[in-house]
N, C-alpha and C positions, 0 to 999 in steps of 0.2 A: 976729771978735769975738763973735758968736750964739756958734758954736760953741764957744768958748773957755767963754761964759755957759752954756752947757747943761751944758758936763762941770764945771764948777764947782758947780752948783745940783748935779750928780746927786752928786758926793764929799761934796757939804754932806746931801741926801738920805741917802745911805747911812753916812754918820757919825751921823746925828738917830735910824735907826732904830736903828741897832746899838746904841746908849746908852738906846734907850729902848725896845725888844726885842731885848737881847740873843741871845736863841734864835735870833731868824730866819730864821737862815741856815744851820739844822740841821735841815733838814727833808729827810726820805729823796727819795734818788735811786735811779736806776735803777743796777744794779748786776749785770753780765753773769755772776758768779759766786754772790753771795748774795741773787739778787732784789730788795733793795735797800739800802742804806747811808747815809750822811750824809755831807757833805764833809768833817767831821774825820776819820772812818775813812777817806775815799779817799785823806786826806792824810799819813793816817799811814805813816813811812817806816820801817821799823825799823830799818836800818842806820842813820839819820842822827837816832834819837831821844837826848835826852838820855839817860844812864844813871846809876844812882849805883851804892855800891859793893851796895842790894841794889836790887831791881826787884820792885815787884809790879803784876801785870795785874789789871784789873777785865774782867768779860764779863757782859753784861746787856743790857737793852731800852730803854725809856722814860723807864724810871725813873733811868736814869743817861746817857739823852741828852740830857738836858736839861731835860724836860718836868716842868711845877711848882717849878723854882725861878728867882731871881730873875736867875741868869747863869751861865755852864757853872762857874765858881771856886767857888760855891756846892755843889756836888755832893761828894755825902761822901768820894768817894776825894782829890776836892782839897785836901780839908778836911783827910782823913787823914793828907794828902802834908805837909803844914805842921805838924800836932802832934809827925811822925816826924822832920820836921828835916831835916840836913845827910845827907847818906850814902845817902837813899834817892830811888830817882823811880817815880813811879806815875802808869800810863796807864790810858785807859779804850777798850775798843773796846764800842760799843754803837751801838742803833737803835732808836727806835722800832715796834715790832709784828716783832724778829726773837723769837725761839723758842729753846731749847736748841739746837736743830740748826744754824740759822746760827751761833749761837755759835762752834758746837764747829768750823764750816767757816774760822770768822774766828780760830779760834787757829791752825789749822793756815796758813792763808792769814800772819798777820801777827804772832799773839802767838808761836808756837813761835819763827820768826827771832829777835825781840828778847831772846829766854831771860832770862824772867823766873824769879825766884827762890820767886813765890807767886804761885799763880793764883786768885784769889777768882769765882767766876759767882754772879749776884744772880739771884736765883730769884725769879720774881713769881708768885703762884699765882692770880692773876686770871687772865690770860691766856695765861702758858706752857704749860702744860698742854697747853691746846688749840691754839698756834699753831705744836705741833710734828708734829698731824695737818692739817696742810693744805700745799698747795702755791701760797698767794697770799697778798699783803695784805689785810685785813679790810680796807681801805679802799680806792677805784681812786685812781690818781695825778691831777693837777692836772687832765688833759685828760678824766679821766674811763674813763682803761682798767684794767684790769686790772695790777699788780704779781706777776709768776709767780715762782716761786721752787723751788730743788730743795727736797725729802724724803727723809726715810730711813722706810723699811718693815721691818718687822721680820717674819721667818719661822722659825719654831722649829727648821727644819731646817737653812737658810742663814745665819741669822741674821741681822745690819743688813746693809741695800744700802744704797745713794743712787740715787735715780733726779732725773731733770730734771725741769721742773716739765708736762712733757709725758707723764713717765711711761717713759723709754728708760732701763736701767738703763748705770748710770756708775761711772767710780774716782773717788773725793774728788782725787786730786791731777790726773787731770787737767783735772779740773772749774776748780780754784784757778789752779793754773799759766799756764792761758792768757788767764788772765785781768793785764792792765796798767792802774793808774791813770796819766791825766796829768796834769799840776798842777791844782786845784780850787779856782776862786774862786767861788764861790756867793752871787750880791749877795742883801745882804738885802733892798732893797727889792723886787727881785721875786721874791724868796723872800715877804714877805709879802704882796704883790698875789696870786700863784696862790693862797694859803691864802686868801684871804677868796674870790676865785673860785671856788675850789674848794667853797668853803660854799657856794653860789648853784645849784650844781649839784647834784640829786638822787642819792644814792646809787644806782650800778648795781646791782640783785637780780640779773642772771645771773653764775652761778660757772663757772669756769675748768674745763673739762672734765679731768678723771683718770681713768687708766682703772682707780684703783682709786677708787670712789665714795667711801669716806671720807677722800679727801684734799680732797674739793671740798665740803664741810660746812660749814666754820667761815667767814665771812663775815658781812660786814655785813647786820643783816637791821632794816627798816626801824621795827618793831613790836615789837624787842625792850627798848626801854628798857621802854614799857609793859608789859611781859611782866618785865619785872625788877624791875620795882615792885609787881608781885603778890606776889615771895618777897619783897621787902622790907617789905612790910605786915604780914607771915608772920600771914594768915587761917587759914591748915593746909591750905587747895584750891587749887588752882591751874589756869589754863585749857589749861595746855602741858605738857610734857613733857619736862625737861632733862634728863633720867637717859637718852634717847636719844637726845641732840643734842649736838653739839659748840658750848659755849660758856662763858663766864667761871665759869660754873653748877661747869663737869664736876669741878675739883681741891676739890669742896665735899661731892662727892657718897660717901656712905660706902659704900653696896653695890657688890657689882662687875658693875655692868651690863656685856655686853660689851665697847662701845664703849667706854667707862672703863678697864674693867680693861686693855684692851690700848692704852690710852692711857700708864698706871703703866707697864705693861711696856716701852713703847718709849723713854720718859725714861729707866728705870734702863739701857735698851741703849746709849743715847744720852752718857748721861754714864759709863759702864764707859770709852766710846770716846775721850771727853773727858780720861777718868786716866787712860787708855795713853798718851794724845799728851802730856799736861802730865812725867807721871812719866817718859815714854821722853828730855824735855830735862830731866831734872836737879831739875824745882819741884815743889814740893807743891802741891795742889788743893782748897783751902776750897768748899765750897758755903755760900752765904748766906743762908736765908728773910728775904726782905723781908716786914715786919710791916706789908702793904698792905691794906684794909680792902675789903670786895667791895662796902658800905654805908656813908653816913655816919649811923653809930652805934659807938660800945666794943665793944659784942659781935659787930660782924662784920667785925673786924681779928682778920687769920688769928692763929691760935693762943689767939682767946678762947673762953669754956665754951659758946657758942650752940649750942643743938643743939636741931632740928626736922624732927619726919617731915610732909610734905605731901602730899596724896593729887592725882592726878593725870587726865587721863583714860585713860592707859596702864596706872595702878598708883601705888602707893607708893615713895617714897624718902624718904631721910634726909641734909640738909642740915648739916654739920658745920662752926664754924671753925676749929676744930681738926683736921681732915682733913690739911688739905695738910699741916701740919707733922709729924703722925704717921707719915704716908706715906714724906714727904721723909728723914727720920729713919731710917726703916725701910731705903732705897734706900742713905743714904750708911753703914749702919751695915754692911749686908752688903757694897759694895764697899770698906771698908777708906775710908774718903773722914771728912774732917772736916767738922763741920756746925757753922755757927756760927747760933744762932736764938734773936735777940732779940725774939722776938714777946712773950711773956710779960712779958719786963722792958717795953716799951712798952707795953703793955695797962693796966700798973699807973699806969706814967707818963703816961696821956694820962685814966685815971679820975682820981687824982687832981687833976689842973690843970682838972680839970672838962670836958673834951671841947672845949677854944675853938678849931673846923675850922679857923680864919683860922691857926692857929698851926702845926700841921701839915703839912693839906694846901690846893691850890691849888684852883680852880675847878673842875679836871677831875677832883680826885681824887688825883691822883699828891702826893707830900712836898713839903712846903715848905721853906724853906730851913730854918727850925729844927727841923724832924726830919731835915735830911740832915745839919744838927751834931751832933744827938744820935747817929746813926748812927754817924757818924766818931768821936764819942769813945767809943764802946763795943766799937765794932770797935778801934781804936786797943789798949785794954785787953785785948781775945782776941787780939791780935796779938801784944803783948805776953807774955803767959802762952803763946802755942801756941813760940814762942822758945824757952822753954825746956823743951820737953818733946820727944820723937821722934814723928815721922811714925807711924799707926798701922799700915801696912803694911812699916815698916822690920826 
């Protein structure tokens, strides 16, 4: 009878949280192929997903794992999937802190199978940028360790590898291949026990050795909110130096600092990679700018006029929010790749309605559920219009 009264209390527990944190139980896992994943990606089957008669994939991060809205049906491709109606189905493969690069590993791993008809990737210029030079999670996992992950390096001569997150170079498929999910139930309750655990625990400072040093950069660093609320004050001096670091900073920064420049470079390698494997099954490959704000202010959601040079104790740079989209633009327009980039139109729409953050975005920053509607009906309309016109490399 206890026992019967335990597993009862625990179904009643994990029905209270699911209803009343949905997310819960989408928090990254450890994941032998892409470093990490969420139980919906491990559960995704392609052979046994619904299909309609057209199929479009979402590839993204955060921002369409769930993070900031009210429940995963909330998320704009959901939203999308329901304006679009009878005849189509629409998946999302995403994670929290993956990168272009795991993207590009999880079409080949799970969107190529499914042969979708349109591949949309949501580009966050907060942190893609930068989470496609490193070989870890910005964050360590519940126990406190390191999240390793492979990278691809870019060499002028070779051009893209992939190596482990050890630094051994590798083939993408056999990286993917050997890799198996078995069915994934992820309780939410102790999905949200380890997250507030996990807040109790200091973030680790040591990074994950590579033995190319700028894969082991970008990580959590303990001092950086304060350090990010110096550009956010934008005094014009600053005590750091982002234009030589890898951080939310880097897709902001207009000159071509090394580090930077060969950051752009490895993205447009990255996603060249992306349109061979989408375009070699048949689908077209939208790229998306997410009109994600690096500040809570109008002018510093990417694609607004913000622009400031700050001086530093390295030297000067110049701080753009209009950078990433320029860039972005610049990448999809020489690979032949469509670009869809509602930044502008939202800029206008969130001055207008007077900036009310509750309405937007969540607590951490990421969309709320009514900008993942606005999303979805705007995209819905470019979806519409790209119908009827041809592929630009066709």
């Amino acid at each position: 009878m206890a026992a019967l009264s335990a597993a009862a209390s625990l179904l009643l527990g994990e029905a209270g949280v699911r209803m009343l944190v949905p997310r819960a139980g989408e928090r990254p896992l450890l994941d032998a192929a892409l470093g990490w994943s969420t139980a919906e990606y491990q559960r995704f089957d392609p052979a046994a997903e619904a299909a309609g008669s057209r199929r479009i994939l979402f590839l993204g991060d955060s921002y369409l794992a769930g993070a900031g809205v009210s429940s995963l049906e909330q998320r704009f491709p959901s939203v999308l999937e329901s304006l679009l109606g009878e005849g189509y189905a629409v998946r999302v493969l995403a994670t929290g802190g993956w990168g272009t690069d795991q993207q590009l590993l999880a079409m080949i791993q799970k969107g190529t199978p499914w042969e979708p008809d349109t591949v949309v990737l949501a580009f966050c210029p907060v942190n893609d940028l930068s989470n496609i030079l490193s070989n870890q999670h910005p964050n360590p996992d519940p126990a406190g360790a390191p999240m390793r992950k492979p990278y691809f390096a870019l060499d002028d001569s070779v051009g893209l590898s992939l190596y482990t997150a050890g630094g051994e170079l590798i083939a993408g498929a056999e990286l993917i291949e050997a890799v198996t999910y078995p069915p994934v139930f992820q309780s939410a309750v102790l999905a949200l026990l380890r997250y507030h655990v996990r807040s109790l625990i200091p973030s680790r400072s040591d990074r994950v050795p590579a033995p190319d040093p700028r894969y082991g950069r970008f990580r959590v660093d303990p001092d950086f909110s304060a350090r990010r609320q110096e550009l956010l004050e934008q005094r014009g001096r600053l005590g750091w130096s982002p234009q030589f670091e890898v951080t939310s900073v880097s897709a902001y920064i207009h000159e071509d600092f090394e580090t930077n420049a060969y950051q752009w470079r490895l993205l447009e390698a990255i996603l060249s990679a992306l349109k061979s494997e989408v375009t070699d099954g048949g689908a077209r490959l939208v790229v998306m700018l997410l009109p994600a704000a690096f500040g809570p202010a109008p002018d510093l959601i990417t694609g607004s006029a913000f622009e400031r040079r700050f001086e530093t104790p390295r030297g000067p740079f110049t701080f753009r929010s209009a950078e990433p989209r320029e860039r972005l633009a610049a990448i999809t327009e020489g690979l032949g790749l469509w670009f869809f980039d509602p930044s502008a139109d939202f800029v206008r729409h969130v001055i207008r309605d007077g900036w009310p953050p509750e309405q937007y975005f969540g607590d951490d920053e990421h969309f709320g559920d009514d900008a993942h509607r606005w999303l979805a009906t705007r995209l819905h309309r470019y979806l519409a219009q790209l119908d009827a016109l041809r592929p630009p490399d066709s």
